[in-house]
N, C-alpha and C positions, 0 to 999 in steps of 0.2 A: 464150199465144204459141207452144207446142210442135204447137197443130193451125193448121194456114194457116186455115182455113173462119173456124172462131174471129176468127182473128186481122184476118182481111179482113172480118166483119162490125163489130167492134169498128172499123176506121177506118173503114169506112163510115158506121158511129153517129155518129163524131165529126165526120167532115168540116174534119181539124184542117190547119190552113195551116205548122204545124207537128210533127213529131212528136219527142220525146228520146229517144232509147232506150236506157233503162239497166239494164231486166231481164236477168238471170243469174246465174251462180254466180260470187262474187264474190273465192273464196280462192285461190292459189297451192295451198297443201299440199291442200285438197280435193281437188284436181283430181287427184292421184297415186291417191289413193282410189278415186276414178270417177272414170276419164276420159272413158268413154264416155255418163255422163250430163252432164260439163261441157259435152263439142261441142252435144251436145243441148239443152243450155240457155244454151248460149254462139250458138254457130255456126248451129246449124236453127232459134232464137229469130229471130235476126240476119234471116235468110233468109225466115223468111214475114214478118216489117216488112213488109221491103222489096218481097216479091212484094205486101201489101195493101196499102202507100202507090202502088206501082205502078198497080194495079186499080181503087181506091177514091178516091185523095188523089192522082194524078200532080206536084200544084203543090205539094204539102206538103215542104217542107222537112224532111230529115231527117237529125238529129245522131246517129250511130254513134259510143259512145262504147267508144272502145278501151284500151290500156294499155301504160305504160313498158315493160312485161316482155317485150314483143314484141321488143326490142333485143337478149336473152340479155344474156351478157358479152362488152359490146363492148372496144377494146382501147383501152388512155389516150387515146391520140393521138386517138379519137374524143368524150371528152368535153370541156363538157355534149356529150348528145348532141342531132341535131339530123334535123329529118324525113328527110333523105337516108340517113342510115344503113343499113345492110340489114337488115332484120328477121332475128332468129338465136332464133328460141324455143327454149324448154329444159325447160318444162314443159305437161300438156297445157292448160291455161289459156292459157299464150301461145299455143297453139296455135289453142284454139279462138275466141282475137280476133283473132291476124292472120286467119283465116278468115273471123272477121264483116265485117275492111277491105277484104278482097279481095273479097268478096259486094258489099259498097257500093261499090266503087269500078267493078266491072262493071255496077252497076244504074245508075251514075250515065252511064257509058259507054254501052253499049245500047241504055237506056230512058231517056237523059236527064233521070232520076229526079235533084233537086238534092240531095245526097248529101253531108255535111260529115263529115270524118273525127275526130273529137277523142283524141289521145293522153293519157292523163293520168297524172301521176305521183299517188305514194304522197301520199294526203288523210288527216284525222285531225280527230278535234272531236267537242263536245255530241252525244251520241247513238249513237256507234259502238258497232256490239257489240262483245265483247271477244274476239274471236276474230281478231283483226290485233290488231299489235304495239305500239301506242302506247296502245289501249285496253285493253289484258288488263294493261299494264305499269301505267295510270292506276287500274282496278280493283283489284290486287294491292295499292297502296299507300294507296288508300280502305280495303282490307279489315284491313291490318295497323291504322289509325290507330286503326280502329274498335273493335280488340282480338279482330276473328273472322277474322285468317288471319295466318302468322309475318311477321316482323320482318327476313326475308330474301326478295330477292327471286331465285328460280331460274332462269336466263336462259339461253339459249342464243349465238349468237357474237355478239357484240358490235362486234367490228370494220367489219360491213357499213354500208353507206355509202348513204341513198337522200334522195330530195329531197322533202321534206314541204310542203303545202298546208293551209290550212284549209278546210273541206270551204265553208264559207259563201263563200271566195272563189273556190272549185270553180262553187259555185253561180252567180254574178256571172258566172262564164264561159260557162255552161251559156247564160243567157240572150244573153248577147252575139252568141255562135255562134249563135245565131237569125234574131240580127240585122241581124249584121254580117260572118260568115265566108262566104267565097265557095264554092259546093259543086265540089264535084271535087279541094278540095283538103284536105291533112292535116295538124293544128297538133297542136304538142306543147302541153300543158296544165304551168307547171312553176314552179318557183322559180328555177331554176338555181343552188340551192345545198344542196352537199351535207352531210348531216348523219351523225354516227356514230351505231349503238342506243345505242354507248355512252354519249354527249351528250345524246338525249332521256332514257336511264336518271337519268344524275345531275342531270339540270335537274328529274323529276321528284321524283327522293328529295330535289333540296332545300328543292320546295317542303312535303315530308311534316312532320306533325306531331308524330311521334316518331322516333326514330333508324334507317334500315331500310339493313342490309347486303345485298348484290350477289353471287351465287355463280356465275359463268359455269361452265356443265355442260355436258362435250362431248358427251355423249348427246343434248344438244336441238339438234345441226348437224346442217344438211341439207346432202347433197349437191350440191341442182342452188340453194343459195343463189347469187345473182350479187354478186358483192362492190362492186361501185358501179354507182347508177344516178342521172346527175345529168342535167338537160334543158336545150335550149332553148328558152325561148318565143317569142322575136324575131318567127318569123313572126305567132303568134296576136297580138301585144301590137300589132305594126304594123297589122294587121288590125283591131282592134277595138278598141284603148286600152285593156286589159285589163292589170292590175299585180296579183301580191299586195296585201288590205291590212294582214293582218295578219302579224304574226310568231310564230315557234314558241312564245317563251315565253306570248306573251297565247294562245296554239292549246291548248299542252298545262294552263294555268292553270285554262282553261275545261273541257277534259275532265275535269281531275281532279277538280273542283268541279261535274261532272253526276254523274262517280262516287260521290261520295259521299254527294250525294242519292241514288244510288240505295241505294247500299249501309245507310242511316239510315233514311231513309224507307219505303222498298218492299221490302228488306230481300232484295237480290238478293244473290247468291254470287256 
């Protein structure tokens, strides 16, 4: 998707009535690393889509899926938040998705390309790598159980506040938005309820099988952390009949029990 040529012969290939698009760089803290290849694979991904749904697929429906983080730290009185918000990014990831919304929302404009905007908040479940925070936290406690990593877990701030999904009911929405979301417009993807690290930390230690202690280390905060991000989804739910259906504890139950398959079986670190 980084060369257009590429990328317009691939929808050409397909001739798809719809297209998802969910390739790029998927981390916050990445993105401080390289920013300049986040937009790249955030932003200029974004951008030849849409110029090959343009070129190739005009009729193809196309879901641009974006991110909470585009909000920055918004102020109380605006949560949940809700699409009208003003976008306040604060990391070059936020950056370079409000860029991919603004891409979409000018193709949809322009070229009356049908352009769906999706917001989505923080997702979690079977299969995550462990490099987001609910998965390296479910890993850690598969590794202690297993007796191949300590019996503490080293955390960084815990008071942050964000609004968890199960990636499978992620999914459900994905195809909805297909279906059923009108293009031109922008739906927050969300629970509307907010969660502390802290809260997922101890609902996972207690589903652990031996005793694992908690050391919050100020060495692991980040500055540009946003300290609540909670949603609303009213518009998408009205839209498409789309609800959570599962909840955190059956969410994180399930990660911790692919973790440890992995960690038993395939004998990941």
């Amino acid at each position: 998707l980084l060369k257009a040529d590429d990328a317009r012969r691939a929808v050409a290939e397909a001739a798809p009535d719809a297209i998802l698009h969910l390739a790029g760089q998927p981390r916050v803290g990445a993105s401080f690393h390289d920013p300049a290849a986040t937009l790249r694979l955030n932003a200029h991904a974004a951008l030849h889509v849409l110029e090959a749904a343009r070129a190739a697929a005009p009729k193809a429906r196309v879901i641009v899926v974006s991110s909470c983080e585009i909000y920055g730290a918004a102020p109380p009185e605006r949560l949940p938040l809700r699409e009208d918000a003003p976008p306040a990014p604060v990391s070059p990831y936020a950056v370079s998705k409000a860029a991919a919304e603004f891409m979409g929302r000018a193709y949809h404009h322009t070229h009356r390309l049908p352009v769906v905007i999706l917001r989505l908040f923080n997702h979690t479940g079977p299969g995550q790598a462990a490099n987001f925070v609910c998965a390296e936290l479910a890993r850690k406690v598969a590794l202690a159980e297993a007796g191949r990593g300590p019996a503490v877990l080293t955390v960084g701030r815990t008071s942050i506040v964000r609004d968890f999904l199960d990636v499978r009911d992620v999914a459900v929405a994905y195809a909805l938005a297909i279906e059923k979301a009108a293009p031109g417009v922008t739906y927050n993807v969300a629970s509307g309820r907010g969660v502390t690290i802290r809260d997922v930390i101890d609902r996972l230690t207690a589903l652990a099988r031996r005793p694992i202690a908690v050391r919050e280390d100020p060495a692991l905060y980040r500055t540009a952390d946003i300290p609540v991000i909670v949603g609303d989804a009213s518009r998408f739910r009205d839209a498409t009949g789309w609800a959570p259906a599962r909840g955190l504890d059956e969410t994180l139950g399930d990660l911790l029990e692919d973790w440890r398959r992995r960690v038993t079986q395939r004998g990941e670190a």
